[in-house]
C-alpha positions as CSV (number, residue, x, y, z in Angstrom):
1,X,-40.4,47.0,45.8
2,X,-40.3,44.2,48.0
3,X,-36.9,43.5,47.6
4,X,-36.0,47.0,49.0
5,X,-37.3,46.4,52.8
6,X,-34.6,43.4,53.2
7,X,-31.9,45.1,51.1
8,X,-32.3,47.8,53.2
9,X,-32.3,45.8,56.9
10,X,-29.2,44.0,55.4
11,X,-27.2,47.3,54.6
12,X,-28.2,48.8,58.2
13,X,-26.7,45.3,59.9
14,X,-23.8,45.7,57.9
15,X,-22.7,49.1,58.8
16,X,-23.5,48.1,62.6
17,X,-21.3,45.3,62.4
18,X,-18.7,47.8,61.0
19,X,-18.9,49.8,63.4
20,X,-15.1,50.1,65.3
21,X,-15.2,48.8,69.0
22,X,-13.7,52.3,70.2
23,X,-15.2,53.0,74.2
24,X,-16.5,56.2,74.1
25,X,-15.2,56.7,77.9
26,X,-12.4,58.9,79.1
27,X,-9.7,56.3,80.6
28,X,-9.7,56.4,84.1
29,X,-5.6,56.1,84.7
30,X,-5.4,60.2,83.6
31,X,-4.9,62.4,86.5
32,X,-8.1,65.0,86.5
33,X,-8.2,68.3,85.0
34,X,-7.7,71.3,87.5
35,X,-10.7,71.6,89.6
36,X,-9.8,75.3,90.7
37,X,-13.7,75.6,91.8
38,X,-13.3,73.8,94.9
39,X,-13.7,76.6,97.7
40,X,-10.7,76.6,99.9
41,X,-11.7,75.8,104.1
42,X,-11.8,79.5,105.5
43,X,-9.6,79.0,107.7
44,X,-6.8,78.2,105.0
45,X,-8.2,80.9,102.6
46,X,-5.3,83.5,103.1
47,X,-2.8,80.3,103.0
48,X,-3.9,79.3,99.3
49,X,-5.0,82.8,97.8
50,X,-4.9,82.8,95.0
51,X,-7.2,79.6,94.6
52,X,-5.3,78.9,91.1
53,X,-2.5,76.7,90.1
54,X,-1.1,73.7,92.3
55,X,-0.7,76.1,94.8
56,X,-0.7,80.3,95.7
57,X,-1.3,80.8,91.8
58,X,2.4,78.4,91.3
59,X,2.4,75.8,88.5
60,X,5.2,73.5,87.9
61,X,7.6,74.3,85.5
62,X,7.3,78.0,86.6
63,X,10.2,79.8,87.5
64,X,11.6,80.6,90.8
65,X,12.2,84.2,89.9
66,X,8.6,84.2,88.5
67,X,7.6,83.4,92.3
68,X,8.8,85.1,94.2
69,X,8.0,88.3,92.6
70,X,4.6,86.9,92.4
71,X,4.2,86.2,96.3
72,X,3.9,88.7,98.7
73,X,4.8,87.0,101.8
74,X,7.9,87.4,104.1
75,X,10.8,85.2,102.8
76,X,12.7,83.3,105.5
77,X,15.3,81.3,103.0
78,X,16.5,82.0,99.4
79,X,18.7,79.3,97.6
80,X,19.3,78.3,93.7
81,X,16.9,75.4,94.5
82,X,14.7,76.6,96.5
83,X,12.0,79.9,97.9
84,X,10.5,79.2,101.7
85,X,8.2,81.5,102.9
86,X,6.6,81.9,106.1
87,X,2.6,82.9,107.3
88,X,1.2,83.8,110.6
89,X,-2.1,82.6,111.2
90,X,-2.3,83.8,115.0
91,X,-0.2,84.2,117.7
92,X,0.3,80.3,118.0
93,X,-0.2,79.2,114.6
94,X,1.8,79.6,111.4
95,X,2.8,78.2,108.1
96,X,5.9,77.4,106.1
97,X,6.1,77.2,102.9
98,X,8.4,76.1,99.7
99,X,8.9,76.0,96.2
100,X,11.8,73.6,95.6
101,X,13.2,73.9,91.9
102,X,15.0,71.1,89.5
103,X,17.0,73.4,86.9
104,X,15.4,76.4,88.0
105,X,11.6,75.9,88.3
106,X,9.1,74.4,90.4
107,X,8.7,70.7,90.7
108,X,7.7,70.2,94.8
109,X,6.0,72.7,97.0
110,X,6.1,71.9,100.5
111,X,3.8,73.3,102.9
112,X,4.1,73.1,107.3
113,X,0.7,74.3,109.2
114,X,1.9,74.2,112.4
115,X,-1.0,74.2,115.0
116,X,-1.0,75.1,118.6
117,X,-3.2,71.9,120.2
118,X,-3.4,68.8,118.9
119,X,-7.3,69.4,118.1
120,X,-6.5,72.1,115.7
121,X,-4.0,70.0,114.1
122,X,-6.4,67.5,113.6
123,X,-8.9,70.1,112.4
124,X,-6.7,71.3,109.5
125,X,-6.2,67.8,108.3
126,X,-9.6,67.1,108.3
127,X,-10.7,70.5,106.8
128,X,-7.4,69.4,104.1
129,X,-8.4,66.3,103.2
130,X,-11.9,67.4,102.4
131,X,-10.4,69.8,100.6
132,X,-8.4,67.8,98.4
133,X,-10.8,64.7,98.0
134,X,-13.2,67.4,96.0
135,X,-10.2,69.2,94.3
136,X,-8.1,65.9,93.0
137,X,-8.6,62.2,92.8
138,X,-8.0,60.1,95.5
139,X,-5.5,57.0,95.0
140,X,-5.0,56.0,98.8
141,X,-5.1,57.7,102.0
142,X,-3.9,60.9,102.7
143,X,-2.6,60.5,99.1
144,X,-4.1,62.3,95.4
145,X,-3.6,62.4,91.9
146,X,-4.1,65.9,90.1
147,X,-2.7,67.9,87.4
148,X,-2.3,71.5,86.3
149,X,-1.8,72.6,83.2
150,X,-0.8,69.7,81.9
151,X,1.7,68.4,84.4
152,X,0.5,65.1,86.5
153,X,1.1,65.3,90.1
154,X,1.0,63.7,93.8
155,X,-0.5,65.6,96.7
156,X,0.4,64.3,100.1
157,X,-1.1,65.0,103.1
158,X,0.3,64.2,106.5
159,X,-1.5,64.7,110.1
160,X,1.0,65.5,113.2
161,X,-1.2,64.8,116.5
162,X,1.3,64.5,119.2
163,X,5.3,65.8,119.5
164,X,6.5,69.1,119.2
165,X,5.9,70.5,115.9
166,X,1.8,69.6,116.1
167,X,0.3,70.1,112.8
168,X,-0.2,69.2,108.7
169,X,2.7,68.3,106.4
170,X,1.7,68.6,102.6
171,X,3.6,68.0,99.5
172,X,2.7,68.3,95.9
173,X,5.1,66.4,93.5
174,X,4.8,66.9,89.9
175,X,5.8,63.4,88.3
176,X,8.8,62.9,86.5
177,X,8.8,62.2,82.5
């Protein structure tokens, strides 16, 4: 009997020791999951409806064809490579738009708010960024990982103050393999 009490602490340090030094954490170098629960600014809503997929309900790897069938805004260019559409907001506001394709389906979306003042430009950026800091992971700036579906990408988000064409510049970029 007494033998049993120290037989049993030594088998109970043993199988600790065994124990395999695996971290029970989720690396931090993989891009997040799709965060498509982020509520888009209101005054961008009809820009990114539907609020799924990298952007208007578009993955990468989806085909051109697939898109444009899908998206019921006014084309302004067709080409092999590439869809742009085009989206009033008001009188002096609008957006462009495009899916550019490598063999046919979507690897970069481009998107052009272009704002009438320089305030509103700086108000999309702002309501953009804060958008995108709660949707992907920041890496630098004006710069985030995400992915979707799967696919890794970079979202990049520019601010035009001053110029002519006063407004936001964003581009999603899934990575290459």
């Amino acid at each position: 009997m007494k033998l049993k009490a120290p037989y049993s602490l030594f088998l109970l340090l043993l199988l600790i020791s065994c124990q395999p030094n695996t971290p029970t954490e989720v690396a931090q170098d993989l891009p997040p999951g799709p965060n498509n629960q982020v509520e888009v600014p209101a005054i961008l809503l009809n820009l990114f409806s539907p609020n799924s997929g990298v952007f208007r309900g578009v993955d990468f790897g989806k085909d051109l064809a697939a898109v444009m069938a899908a998206d019921s805004s006014e084309v302004v260019e067709k080409t092999d490579k590439s869809l742009t559409y085009t989206m009033d907001f008001s009188d002096l506001e609008f957006a462009d738009y495009q899916f550019e394709a490598d063999s046919a389906t979507v690897s970069r979306i481009k998107v052009d708010i272009f704002a009438a003042t320089p305030e509103s430009a700086q108000y999309y950026h702002q309501q953009l960024k804060e958008f995108f800091d709660a949707k992907y992971r920041p890496r630098a700036d004006d710069l985030w990982d995400g992915s979707e579906n799967g696919v890794p990408f970079t979202a990049f988000l520019q601010s035009v103050e001053s110029g002519e064409d006063l407004g936001v510049f964003i581009v999603w970029e899934a990575e290459k393999n």
